[in-house]
SETOR-346990 format. One record per residue (C-alpha): x, y, z; residue number from 1; residue in one letter. Coordinates in steps of 0.5 Angstrom, whole numbers, plus 500, padded with zeros to 3 digits. Each point is the difference from the previous one (the first is absolute). Layout:
BEGIN
    px    py    pz   lose   dogu
     X     Y     Z    NUM      A
...
! end
This chain:
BEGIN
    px    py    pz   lose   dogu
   332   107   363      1      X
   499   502   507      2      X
   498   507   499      3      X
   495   498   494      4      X
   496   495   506      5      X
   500   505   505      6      X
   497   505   495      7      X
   495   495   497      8      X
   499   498   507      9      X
   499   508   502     10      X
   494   500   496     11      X
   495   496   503     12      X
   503   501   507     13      X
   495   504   505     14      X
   502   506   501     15      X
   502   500   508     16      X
   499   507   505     17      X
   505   505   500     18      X
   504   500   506     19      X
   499   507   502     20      X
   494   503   502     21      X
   503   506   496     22      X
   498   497   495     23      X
   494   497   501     24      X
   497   508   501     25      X
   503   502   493     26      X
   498   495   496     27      X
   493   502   502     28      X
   501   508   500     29      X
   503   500   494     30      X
   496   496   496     31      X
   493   504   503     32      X
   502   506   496     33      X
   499   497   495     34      X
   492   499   502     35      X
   498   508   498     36      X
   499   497   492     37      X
   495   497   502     38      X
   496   507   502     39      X
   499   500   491     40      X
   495   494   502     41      X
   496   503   505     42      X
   500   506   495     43      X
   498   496   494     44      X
   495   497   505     45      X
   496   507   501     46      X
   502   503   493     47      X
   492   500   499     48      X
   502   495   493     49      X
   497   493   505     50      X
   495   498   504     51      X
   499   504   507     52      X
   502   494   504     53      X
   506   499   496     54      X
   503   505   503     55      X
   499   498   507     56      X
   502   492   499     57      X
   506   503   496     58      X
   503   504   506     59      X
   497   493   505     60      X
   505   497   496     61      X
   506   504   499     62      X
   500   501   507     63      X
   500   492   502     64      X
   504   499   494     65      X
   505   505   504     66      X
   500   496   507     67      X
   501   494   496     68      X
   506   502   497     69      X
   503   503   506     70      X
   498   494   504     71      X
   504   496   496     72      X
   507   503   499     73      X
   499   502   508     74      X
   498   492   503     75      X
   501   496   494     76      X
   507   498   500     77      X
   498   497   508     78      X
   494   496   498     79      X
   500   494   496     80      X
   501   497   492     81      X
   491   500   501     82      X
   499   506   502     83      X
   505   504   496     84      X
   496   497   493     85      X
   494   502   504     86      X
   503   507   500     87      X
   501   500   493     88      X
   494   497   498     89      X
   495   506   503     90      X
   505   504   498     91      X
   499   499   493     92      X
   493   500   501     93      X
   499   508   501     94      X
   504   502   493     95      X
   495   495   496     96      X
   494   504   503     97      X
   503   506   498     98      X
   500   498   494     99      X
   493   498   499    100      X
   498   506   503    101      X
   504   505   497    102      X
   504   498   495    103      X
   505   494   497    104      X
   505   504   500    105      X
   499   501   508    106      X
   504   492   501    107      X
   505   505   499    108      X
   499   500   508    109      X
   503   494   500    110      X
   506   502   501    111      X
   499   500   508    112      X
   498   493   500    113      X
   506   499   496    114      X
   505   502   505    115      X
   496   497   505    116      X
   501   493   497    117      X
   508   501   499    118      X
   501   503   507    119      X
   496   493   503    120      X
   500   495   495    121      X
   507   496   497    122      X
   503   505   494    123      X
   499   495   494    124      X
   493   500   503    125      X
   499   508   500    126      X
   503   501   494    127      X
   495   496   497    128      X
   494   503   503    129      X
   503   507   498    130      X
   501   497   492    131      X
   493   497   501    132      X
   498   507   503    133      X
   502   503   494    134      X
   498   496   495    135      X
   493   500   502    136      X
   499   508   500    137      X
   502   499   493    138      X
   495   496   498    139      X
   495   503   504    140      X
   501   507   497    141      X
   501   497   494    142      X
   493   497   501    143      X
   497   506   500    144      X
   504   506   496    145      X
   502   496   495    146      X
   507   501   502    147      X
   505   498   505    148      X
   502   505   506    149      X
   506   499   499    150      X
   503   507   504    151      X
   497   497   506    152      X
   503   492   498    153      X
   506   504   500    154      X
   500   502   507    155      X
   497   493   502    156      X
   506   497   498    157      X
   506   504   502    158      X
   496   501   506    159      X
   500   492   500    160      X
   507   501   498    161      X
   503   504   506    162      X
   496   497   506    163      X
   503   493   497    164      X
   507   504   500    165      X
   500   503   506    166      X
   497   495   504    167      X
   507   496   499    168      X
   504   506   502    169      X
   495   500   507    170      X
   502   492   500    171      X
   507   501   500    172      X
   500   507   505    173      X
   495   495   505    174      X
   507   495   499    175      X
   505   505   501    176      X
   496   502   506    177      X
   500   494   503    178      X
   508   498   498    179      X
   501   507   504    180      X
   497   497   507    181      X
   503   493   499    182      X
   507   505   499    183      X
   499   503   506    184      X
   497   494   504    185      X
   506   497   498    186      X
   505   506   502    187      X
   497   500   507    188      X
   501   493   501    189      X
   507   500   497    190      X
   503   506   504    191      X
   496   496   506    192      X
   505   495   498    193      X
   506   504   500    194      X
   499   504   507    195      X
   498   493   503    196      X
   507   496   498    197      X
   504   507   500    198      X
   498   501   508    199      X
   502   492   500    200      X
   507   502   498    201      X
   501   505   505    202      X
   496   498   506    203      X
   503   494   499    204      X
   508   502   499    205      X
   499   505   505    206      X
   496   497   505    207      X
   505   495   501    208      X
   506   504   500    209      X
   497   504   505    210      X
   498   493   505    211      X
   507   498   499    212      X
   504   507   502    213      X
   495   501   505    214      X
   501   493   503    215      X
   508   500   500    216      X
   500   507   503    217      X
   495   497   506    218      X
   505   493   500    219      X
   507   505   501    220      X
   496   504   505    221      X
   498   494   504    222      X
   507   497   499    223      X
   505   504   500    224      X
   502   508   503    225      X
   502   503   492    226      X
   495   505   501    227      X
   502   502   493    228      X
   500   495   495    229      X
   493   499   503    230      X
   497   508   498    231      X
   503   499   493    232      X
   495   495   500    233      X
   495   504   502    234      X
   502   505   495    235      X
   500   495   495    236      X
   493   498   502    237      X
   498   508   499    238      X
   503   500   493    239      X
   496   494   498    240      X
   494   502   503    241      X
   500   507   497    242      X
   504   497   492    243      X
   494   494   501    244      X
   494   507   501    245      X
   503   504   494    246      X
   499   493   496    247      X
   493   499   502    248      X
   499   507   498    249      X
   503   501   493    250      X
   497   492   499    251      X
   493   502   501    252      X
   502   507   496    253      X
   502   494   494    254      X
   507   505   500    255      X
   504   496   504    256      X
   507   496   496    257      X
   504   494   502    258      X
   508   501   501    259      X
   504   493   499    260      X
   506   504   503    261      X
   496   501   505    262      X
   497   494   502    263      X
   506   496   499    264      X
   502   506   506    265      X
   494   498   504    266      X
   500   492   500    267      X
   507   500   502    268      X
   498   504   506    269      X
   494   496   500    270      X
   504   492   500    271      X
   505   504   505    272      X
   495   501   505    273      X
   497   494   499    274      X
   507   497   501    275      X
   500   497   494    276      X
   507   500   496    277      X
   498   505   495    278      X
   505   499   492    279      X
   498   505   495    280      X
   501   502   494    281      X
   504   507   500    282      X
   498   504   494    283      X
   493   501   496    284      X
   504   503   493    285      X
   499   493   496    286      X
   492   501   501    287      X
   496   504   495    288      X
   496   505   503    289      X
   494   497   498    290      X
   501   494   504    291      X
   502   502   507    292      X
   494   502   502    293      X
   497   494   499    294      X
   507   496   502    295      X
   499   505   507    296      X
   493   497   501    297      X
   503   492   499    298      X
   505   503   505    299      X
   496   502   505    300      X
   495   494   501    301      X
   505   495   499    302      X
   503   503   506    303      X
   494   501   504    304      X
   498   493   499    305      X
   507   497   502    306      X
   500   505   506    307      X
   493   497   503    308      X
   500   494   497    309      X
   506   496   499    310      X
   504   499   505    311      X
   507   501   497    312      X
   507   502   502    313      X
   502   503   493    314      X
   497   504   494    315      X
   503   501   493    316      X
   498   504   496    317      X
   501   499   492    318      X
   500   506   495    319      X
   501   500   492    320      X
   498   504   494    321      X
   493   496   499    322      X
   499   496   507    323      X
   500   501   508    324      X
   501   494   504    325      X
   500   500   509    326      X
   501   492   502    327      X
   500   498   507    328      X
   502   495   504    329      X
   494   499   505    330      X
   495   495   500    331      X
   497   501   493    332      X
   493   501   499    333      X
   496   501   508    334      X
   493   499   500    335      X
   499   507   503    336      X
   504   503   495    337      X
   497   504   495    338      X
   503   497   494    339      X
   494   499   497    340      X
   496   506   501    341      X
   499   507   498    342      X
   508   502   501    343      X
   502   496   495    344      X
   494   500   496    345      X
   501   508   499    346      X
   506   499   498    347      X
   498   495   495    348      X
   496   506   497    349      X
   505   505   501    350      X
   505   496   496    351      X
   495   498   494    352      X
   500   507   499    353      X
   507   500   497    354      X
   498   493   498    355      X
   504   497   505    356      X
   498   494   504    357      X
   502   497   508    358      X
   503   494   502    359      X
   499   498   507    360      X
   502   493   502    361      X
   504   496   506    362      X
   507   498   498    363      X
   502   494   500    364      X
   506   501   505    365      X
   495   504   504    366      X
   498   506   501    367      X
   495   504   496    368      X
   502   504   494    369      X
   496   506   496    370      X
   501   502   493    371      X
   497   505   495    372      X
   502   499   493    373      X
   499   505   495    374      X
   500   498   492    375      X
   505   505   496    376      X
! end
């Protein structure tokens, strides 16, 4: 039913300008080819059979006839519903002089005007004028041979026809177009949104780890002679720093790939720096792969927030085939945290992919608790 209204409701809708101007030269330039058939009217003109002064009026009229028709298929898409039918109202009016000066069978010239009214008027309309077009060369010849002229009626009607036909085709290449630049507007926009929560992740994570290592190596400095233990810091800082460029890198690239058993590694060097008492799972085996990328994200996010934000003493991290938990005991949500902000909020758009959804909420002993759960 849907379809049959809109097709219904095609044949009376104006016809919009294309989108390319491509386009816009080609059905101009095409069409004008076909122009040169209205020579034979000039030639008739000064064939010697009419008065001498038919000859010139017929050449004034194919020539305004011609511009007329040009003028319509290359401005008459961009004017108005009055201006389109006023296009095809003189359009129309050339044809009938040729054949009151010439001949009955020269509404055969009608055939510009018809194409005029099927590219500027809704196609219902345009269809009845060529119809109608066509109908009137036939009883005009009639009229004055006695016999319709049913060779040219033919043209006239599969021309109708074919314009009518293709100017569907034209239609649905105008909406493909479209849809392709709304498909590449939307690309551009959903790899902006990708690079922005990507370089969340990693510049979050990273930054914060490196802030943490960098400031305990500064404390055992400051307070204590292990000159050692303080490089080692400082190398882990370097490491960091590098991990986090190559990250940043491969993220702008669209290559880069999260490893859960490489995060869970991270974090509990992380939650350790921050003197955090750190109880991980020990292996990854029981998650399906498709899974640990997404779970390597969570991870990653959750333990930046509790680091930053939660003042806790101790993180557990919880790992199942379809669910990955990290609970603290700090002080619940903070209003500087970021529970509700683009961190979690790109992880709920990593996790629909997977038709997961993300928990996020304090718990009732205390605490803060980050859950993603994904439907098997």
């Amino acid at each position: 039913m849907t379809s049959y209204r809109e097709l219904v409701n095609s044949l009376w809708t104006w016809p919009e300008p294309p989108p390319s101007r491509r386009r816009t030269i080609g059905q101009v330039l095409f069409p004008a080819a076909f122009l040169l058939f209205l020579v034979r009217a000039v030639i008739d003109g000064y064939s010697g059979q009419y008065a001498g002064w038919v000859g010139t009026v017929v050449l004034v009229v194919v020539v305004l006839y011609s511009v007329t028709y040009m003028a319509s298929l290359r401005f008459g898409l961009c004017s108005s519903p009055l201006v389109r039918v006023l296009y095809v109202a003189i359009a129309t009016v050339f044809p009938v002089v040729l054949g009151i000066l010439l001949e009955a069978e020269d509404l055969t010239y009608l055939t510009f005007a018809i194409v005029s009214a099927l590219a500027l008027l809704p196609a219902g309309i345009g269809l009845a004028y060529g119809l109608c077009g066509t109908a009137a060369m036939l009883i005009a010849t009639a009229a004055e041979t006695g016999r319709p002229d049913f060779d040219s009626g033919v043209i006239m009607l599969v021309l109708t026809i074919s314009i009518f036909t293709a100017r569907a085709f034209f239609r649905k290449s105008d909406e493909l177009e479209l849809a392709r630049d709304e498909i590449r507007t939307l690309a551009v926009a959903e790899e902006r949104v990708r690079v922005a929560r990507d370089l969340h992740d990693v510049l979050g994570h990273s930054l914060t780890t490196i802030t943490l290592k960098a400031g305990l190596a500064r404390r055992i400095l400051e307070s204590s002679p292990d000159v050692e233990r303080a490089l080692a810091e400082v190398h882990d800082v370097e490491r960091l720093s590098r991990q986090a460029l190559t990250e940043i890198r491969a993220t702008v690239s669209g290559y880069r790939k999260m490893s859960l058993p490489a995060e869970i590694a991270t974090a509990k060097a992380a939650l350790l720096a921050a003197g955090i008492d750190a109880d991980l799972p020990q292996a990854v085996d029981d998650v399906p792969g498709e899974l640990r990328e997404p779970f390597g994200y969570v991870l990653r996010e959750a333990v930046t927030n509790v680091i930053r934000h939660s003042g806790a003493s101790r993180c557990e991290i919880r790992l199942g085939e379809s669910w990955i938990e990290v609970v603290d005991n700090g002080r619940g949500r903070s209003a500087d945290g970021d529970h509700d902000g683009n961190g979690l909020a790109g992880l709920r758009e990593r996790l629909a992919k997977v038709d997961g959804r993300l928990t996020a909420a304090q718990r009732g002993e205390g605490g803060f608790m980050v859950r993603a759960d994904v439907t098997t």
